[in-house]
C-alpha positions as CSV (number, residue, x, y, z in Angstrom):
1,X,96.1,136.3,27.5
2,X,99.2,136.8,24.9
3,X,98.6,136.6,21.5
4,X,101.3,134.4,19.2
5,X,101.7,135.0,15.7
6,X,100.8,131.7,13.8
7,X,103.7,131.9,12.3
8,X,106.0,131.0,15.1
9,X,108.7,128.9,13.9
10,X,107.0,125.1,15.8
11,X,110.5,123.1,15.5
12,X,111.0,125.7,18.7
13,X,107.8,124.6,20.4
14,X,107.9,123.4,23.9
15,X,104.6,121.1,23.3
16,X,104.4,118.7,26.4
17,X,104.5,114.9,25.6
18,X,102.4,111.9,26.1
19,X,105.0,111.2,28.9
20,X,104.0,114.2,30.7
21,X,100.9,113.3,30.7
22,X,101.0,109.2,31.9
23,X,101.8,110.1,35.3
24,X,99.9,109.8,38.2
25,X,96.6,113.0,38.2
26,X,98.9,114.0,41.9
27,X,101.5,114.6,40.2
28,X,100.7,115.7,36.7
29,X,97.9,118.2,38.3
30,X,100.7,120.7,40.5
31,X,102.8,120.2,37.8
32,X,100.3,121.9,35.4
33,X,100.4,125.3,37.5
34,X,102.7,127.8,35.2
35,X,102.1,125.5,32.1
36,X,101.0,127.8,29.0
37,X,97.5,126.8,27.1
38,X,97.3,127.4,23.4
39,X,94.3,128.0,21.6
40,X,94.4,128.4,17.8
41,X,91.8,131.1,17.0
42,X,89.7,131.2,13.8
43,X,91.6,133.8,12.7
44,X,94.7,131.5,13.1
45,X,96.4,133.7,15.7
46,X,97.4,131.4,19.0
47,X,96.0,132.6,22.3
48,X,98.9,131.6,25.2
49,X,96.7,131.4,28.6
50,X,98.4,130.7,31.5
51,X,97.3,127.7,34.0
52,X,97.1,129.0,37.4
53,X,94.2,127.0,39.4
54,X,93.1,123.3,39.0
55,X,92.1,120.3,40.6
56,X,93.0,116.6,40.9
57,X,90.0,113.5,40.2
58,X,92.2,110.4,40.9
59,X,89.6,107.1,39.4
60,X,87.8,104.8,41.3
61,X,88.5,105.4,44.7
62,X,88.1,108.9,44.6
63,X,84.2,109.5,45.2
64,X,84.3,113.2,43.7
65,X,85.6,111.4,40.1
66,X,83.1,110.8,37.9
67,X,84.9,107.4,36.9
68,X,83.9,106.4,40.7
69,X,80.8,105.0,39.2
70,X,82.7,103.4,36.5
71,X,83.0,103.5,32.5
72,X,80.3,105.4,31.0
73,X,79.8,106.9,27.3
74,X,80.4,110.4,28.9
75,X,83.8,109.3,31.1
76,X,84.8,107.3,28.7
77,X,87.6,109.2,27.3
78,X,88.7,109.1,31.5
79,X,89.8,105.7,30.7
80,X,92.4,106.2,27.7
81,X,95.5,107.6,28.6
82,X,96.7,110.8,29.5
83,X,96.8,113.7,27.4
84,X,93.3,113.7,26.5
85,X,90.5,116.3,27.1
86,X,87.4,115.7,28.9
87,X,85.1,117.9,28.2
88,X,81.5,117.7,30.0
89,X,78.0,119.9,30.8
90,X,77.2,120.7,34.2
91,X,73.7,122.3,35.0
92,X,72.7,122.4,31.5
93,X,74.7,125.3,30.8
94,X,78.9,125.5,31.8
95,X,81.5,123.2,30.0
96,X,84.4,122.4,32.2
97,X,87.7,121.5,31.0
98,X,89.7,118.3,32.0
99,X,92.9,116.6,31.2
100,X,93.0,113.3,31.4
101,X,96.0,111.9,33.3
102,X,97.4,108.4,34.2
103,X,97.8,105.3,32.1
104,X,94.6,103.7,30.0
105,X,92.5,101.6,32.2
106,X,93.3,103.8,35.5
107,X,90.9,106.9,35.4
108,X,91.9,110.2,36.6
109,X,91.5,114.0,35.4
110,X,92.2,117.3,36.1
111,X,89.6,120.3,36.3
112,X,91.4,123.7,34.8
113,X,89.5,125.8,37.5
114,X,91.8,128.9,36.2
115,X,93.9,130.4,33.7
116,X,95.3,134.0,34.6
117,X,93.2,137.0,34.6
118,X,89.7,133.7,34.2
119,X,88.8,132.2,37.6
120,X,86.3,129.5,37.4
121,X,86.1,126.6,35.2
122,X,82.6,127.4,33.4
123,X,84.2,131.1,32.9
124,X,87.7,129.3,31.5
125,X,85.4,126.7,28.8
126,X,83.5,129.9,28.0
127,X,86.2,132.5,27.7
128,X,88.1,129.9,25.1
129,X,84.9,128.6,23.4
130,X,85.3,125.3,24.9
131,X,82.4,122.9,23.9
132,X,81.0,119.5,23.4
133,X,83.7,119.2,20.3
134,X,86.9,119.2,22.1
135,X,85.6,116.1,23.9
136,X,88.5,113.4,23.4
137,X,91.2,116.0,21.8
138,X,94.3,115.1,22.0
139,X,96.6,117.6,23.5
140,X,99.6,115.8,22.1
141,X,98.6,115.9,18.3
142,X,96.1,118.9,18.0
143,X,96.0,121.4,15.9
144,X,93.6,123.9,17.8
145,X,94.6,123.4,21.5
146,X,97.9,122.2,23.6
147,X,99.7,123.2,26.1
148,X,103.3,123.9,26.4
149,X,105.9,123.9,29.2
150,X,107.3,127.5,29.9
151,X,110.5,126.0,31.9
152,X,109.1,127.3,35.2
153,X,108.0,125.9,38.5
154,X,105.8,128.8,40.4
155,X,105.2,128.2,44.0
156,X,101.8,127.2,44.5
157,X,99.2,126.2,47.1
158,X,97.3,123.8,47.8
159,X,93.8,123.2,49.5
160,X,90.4,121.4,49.0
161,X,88.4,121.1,46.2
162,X,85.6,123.3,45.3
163,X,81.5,122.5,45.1
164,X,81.8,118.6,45.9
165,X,79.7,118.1,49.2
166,X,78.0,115.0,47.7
167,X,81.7,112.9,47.9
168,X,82.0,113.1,51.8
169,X,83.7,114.9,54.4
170,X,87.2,112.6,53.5
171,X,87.2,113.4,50.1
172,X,86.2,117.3,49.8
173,X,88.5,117.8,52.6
174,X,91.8,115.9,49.9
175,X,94.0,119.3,49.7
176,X,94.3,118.0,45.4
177,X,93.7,122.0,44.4
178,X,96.4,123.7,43.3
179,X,97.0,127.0,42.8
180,X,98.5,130.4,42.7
């Protein structure tokens, strides 16, 4: 984690736009890896977290996506378009962080399974204090949380998601995890 003086001069900032975000979850979710996260702390210093692991939920089809089952009051935000966060409770007891992708009406997210120096997506939710709140923030127009592009493209790998036997063998074998 860096620490950014709120006082940063923000006609400089490299906030990612709506556009970014509008694209299909395949392409926005390896284009994440490198991106910065910013979390505005309660003392209003920003927190710069770097994105190094997540994984791709692409809608419908896709039987490890929530939105497989269709629109409910807890995927709903899934369905708007990108640049949204999905926020959600697994187990009664780890938030995990998404970011919707894709246009409105096509669902897709992307799990932030790591930042640098935080592997794990309940450790990344709890490291940032990520909770019920953030669900439907909009990373575009937030005041507490964004990300920002840092004008690099790391190298990256790719493989199958974690933890989602109950999809199938076809889809927990989809190589839509990236990562450092």
């Amino acid at each position: 984690m860096k620490i950014k003086s709120s006082t940063e001069d923000n006609n400089k900032s490299s906030r990612i736009s709506r556009d970014f975000y509008i694209r299909d979850v395949l392409e926005v979710a390896p284009d994440l890896i490198g991106k910065n996260l910013i979390l505005k702390l309660p003392d209003q210093t920003l927190a710069c977290y770097q994105i190094t692991d997540v994984e791709a939920y692409r809608g419908y089809e896709d039987k490890a996506c929530h939105a497989s089952k269709g629109k409910t009051s807890r995927t709903e935000v899934m369905f708007r378009e990108g640049g949204y966060l999905y926020v959600y409770l697994i187990y009664g007891m780890y938030w995990m962080l998404n970011i919707v992708t894709g246009t409105e009406g096509a669902p897709q997210a992307v799990l932030i399974r790591g930042l640098a120096s935080i592997s794990g997506p309940g450790r990344v939710a709890k490291t940032l204090a990520i909770d019920r709140s953030y669900y439907g923030e909009d990373l575009v127009t937030s005041g507490r949380i964004w990300l920002e592009d840092t004008g690099t493209l790391p190298e990256f790998k790719t493989g199958p998601r974690i933890g989602i036997d109950y999809a199938g063998a076809y889809w927990k074998s989809r190589p839509w995890r990236y990562f450092l």
